[in-house]
PDB file of N, CA, C and O in Angstrom:
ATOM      1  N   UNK A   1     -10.168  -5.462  16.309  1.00  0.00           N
ATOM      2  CA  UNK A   1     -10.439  -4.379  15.405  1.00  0.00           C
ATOM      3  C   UNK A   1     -11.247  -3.323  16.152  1.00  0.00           C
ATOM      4  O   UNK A   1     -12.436  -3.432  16.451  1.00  0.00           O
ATOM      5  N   UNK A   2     -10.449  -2.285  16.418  1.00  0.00           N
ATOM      6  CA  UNK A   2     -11.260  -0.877  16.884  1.00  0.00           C
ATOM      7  C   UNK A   2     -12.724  -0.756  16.272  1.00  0.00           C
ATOM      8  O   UNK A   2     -12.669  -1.185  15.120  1.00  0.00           O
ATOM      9  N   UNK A   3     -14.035  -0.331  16.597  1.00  0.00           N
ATOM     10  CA  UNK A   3     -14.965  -0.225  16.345  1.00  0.00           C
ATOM     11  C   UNK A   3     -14.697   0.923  15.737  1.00  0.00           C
ATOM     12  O   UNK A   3     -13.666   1.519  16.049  1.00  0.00           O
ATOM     13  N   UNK A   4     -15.884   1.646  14.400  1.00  0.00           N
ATOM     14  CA  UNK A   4     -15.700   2.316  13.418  1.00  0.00           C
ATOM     15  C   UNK A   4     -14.065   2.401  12.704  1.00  0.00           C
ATOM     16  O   UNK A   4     -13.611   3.509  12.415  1.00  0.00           O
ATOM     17  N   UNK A   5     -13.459   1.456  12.521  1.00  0.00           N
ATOM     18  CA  UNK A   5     -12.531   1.447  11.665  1.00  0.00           C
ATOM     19  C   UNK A   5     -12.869   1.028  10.165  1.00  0.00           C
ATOM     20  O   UNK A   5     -13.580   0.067   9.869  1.00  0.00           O
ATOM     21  N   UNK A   6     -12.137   2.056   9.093  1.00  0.00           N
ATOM     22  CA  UNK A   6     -12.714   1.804   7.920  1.00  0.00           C
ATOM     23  C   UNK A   6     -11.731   1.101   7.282  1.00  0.00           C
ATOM     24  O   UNK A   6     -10.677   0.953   7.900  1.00  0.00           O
ATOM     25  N   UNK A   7     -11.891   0.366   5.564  1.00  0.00           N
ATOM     26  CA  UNK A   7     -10.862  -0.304   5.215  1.00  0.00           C
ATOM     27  C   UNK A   7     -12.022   0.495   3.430  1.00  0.00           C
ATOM     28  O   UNK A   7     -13.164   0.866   3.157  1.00  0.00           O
ATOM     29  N   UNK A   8     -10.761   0.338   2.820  1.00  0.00           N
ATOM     30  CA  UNK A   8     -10.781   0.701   1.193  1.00  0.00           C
ATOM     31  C   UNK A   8     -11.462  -0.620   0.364  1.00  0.00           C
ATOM     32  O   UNK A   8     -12.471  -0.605  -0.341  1.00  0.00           O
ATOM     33  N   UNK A   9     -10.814  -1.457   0.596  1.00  0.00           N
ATOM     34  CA  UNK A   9     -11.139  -3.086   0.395  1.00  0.00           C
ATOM     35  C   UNK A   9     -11.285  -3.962   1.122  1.00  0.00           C
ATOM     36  O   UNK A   9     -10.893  -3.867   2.285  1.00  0.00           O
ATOM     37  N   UNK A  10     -11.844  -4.985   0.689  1.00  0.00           N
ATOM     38  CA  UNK A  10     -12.653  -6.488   2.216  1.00  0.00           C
ATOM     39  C   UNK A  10     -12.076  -7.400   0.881  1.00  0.00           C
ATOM     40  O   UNK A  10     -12.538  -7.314  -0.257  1.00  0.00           O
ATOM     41  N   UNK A  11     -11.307  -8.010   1.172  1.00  0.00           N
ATOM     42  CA  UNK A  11     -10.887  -9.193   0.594  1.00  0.00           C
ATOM     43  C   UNK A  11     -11.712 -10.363   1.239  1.00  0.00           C
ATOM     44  O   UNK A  11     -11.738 -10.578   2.451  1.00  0.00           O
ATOM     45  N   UNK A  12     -12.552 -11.277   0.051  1.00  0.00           N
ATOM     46  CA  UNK A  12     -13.264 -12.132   0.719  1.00  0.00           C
ATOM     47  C   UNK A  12     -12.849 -13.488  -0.096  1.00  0.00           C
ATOM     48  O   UNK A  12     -13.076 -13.640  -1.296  1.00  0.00           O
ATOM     49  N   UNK A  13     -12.092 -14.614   0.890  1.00  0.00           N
ATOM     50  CA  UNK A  13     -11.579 -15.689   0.078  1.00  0.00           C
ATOM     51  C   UNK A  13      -9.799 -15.397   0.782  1.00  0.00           C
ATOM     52  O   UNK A  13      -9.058 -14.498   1.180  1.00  0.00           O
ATOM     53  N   UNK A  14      -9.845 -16.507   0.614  1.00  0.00           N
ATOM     54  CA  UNK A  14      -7.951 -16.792   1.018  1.00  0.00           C
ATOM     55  C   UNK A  14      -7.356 -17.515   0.272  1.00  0.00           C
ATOM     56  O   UNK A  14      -6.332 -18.087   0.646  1.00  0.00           O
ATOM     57  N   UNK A  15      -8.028 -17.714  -1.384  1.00  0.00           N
ATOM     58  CA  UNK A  15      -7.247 -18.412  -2.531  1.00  0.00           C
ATOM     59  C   UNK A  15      -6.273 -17.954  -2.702  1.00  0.00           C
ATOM     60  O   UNK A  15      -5.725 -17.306  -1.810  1.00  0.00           O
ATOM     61  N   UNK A  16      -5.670 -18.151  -4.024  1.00  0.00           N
ATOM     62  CA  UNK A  16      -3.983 -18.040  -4.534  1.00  0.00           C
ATOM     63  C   UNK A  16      -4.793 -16.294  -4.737  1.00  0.00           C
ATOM     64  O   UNK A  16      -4.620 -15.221  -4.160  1.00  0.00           O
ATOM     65  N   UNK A  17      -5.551 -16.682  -5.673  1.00  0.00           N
ATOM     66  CA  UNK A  17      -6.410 -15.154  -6.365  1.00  0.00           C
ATOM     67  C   UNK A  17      -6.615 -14.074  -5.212  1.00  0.00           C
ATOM     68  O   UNK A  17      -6.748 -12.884  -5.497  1.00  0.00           O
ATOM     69  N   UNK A  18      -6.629 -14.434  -4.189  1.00  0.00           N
ATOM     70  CA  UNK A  18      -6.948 -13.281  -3.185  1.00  0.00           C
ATOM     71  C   UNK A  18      -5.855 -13.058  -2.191  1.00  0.00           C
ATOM     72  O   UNK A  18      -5.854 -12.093  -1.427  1.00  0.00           O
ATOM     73  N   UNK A  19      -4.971 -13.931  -2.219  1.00  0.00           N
ATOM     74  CA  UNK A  19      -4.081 -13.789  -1.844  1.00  0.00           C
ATOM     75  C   UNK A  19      -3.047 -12.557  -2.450  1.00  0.00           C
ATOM     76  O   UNK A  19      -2.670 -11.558  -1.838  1.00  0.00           O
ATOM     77  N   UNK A  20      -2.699 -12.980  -3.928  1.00  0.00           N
ATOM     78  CA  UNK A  20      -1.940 -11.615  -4.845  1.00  0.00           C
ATOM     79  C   UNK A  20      -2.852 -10.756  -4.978  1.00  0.00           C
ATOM     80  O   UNK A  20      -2.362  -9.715  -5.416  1.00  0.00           O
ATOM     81  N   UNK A  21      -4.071 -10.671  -4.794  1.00  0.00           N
ATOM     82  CA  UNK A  21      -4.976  -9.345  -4.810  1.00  0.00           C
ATOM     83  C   UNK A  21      -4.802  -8.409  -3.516  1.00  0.00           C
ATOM     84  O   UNK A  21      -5.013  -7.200  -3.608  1.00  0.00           O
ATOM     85  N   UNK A  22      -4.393  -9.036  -2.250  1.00  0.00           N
ATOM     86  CA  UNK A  22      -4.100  -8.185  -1.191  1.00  0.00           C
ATOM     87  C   UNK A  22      -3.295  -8.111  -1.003  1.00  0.00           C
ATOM     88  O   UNK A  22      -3.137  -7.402  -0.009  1.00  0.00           O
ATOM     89  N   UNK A  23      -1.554  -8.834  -1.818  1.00  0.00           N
ATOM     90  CA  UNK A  23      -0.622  -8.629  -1.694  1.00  0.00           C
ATOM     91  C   UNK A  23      -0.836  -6.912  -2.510  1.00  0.00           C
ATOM     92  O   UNK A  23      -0.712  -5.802  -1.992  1.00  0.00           O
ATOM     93  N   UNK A  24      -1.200  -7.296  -3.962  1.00  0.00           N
ATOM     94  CA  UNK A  24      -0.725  -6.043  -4.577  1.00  0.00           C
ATOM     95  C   UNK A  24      -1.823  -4.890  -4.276  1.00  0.00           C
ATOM     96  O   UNK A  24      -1.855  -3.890  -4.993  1.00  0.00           O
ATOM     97  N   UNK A  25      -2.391  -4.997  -3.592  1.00  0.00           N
ATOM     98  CA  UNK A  25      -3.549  -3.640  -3.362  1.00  0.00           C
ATOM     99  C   UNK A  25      -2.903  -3.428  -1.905  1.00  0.00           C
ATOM    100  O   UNK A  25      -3.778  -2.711  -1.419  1.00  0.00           O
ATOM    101  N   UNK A  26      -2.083  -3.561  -1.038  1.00  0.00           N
ATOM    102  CA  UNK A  26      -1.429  -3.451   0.103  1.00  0.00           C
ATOM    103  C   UNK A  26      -0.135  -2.576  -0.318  1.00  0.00           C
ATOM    104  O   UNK A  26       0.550  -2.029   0.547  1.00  0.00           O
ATOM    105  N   UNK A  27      -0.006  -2.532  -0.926  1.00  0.00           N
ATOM    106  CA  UNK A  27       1.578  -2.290  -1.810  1.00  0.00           C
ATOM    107  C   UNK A  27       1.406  -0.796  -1.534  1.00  0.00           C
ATOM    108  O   UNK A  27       2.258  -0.175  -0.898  1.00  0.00           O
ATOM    109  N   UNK A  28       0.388  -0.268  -1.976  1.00  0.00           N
ATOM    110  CA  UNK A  28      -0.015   1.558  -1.487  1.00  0.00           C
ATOM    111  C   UNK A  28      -0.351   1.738  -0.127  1.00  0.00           C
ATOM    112  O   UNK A  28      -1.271   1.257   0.535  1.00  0.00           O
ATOM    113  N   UNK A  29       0.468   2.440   0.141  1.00  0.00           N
ATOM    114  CA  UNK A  29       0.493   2.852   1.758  1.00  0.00           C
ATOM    115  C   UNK A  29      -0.700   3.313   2.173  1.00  0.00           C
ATOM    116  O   UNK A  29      -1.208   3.022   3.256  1.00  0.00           O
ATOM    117  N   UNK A  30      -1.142   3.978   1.407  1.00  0.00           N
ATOM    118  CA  UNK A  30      -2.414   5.061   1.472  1.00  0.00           C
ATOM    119  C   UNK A  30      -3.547   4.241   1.248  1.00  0.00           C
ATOM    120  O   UNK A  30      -4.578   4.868   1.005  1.00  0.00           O
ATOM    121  N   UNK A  31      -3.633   2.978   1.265  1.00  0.00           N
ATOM    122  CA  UNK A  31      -4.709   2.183   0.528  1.00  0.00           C
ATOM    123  C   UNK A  31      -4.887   1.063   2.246  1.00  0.00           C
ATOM    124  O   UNK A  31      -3.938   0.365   2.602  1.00  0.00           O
ATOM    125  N   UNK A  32      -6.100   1.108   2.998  1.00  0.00           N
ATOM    126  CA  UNK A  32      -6.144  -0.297   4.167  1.00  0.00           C
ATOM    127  C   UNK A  32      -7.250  -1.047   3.339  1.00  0.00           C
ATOM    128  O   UNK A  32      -8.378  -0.689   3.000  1.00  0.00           O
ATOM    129  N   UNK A  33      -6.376  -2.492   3.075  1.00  0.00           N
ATOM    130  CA  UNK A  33      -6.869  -3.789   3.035  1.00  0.00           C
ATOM    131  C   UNK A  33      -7.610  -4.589   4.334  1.00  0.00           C
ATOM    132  O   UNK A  33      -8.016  -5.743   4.198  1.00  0.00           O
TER     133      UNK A  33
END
């Protein structure tokens, strides 16, 4: 990861729950997970 790279969201957890949470918040192009 490039230093000062920003992200919109930090998904924290690799459950089922965070799993479809960064599936569907990934879905917008314009949006880094």
């Amino acid at each position: 990861m490039p230093a000062g790279e920003t992200f919109d969201y930090v998904i924290v957890g690799a459950g089922s729950a965070g799993c479809v949470l960064a599936n569907r918040l990934s879905e917008d192009p314009a949006v880094s997970v």
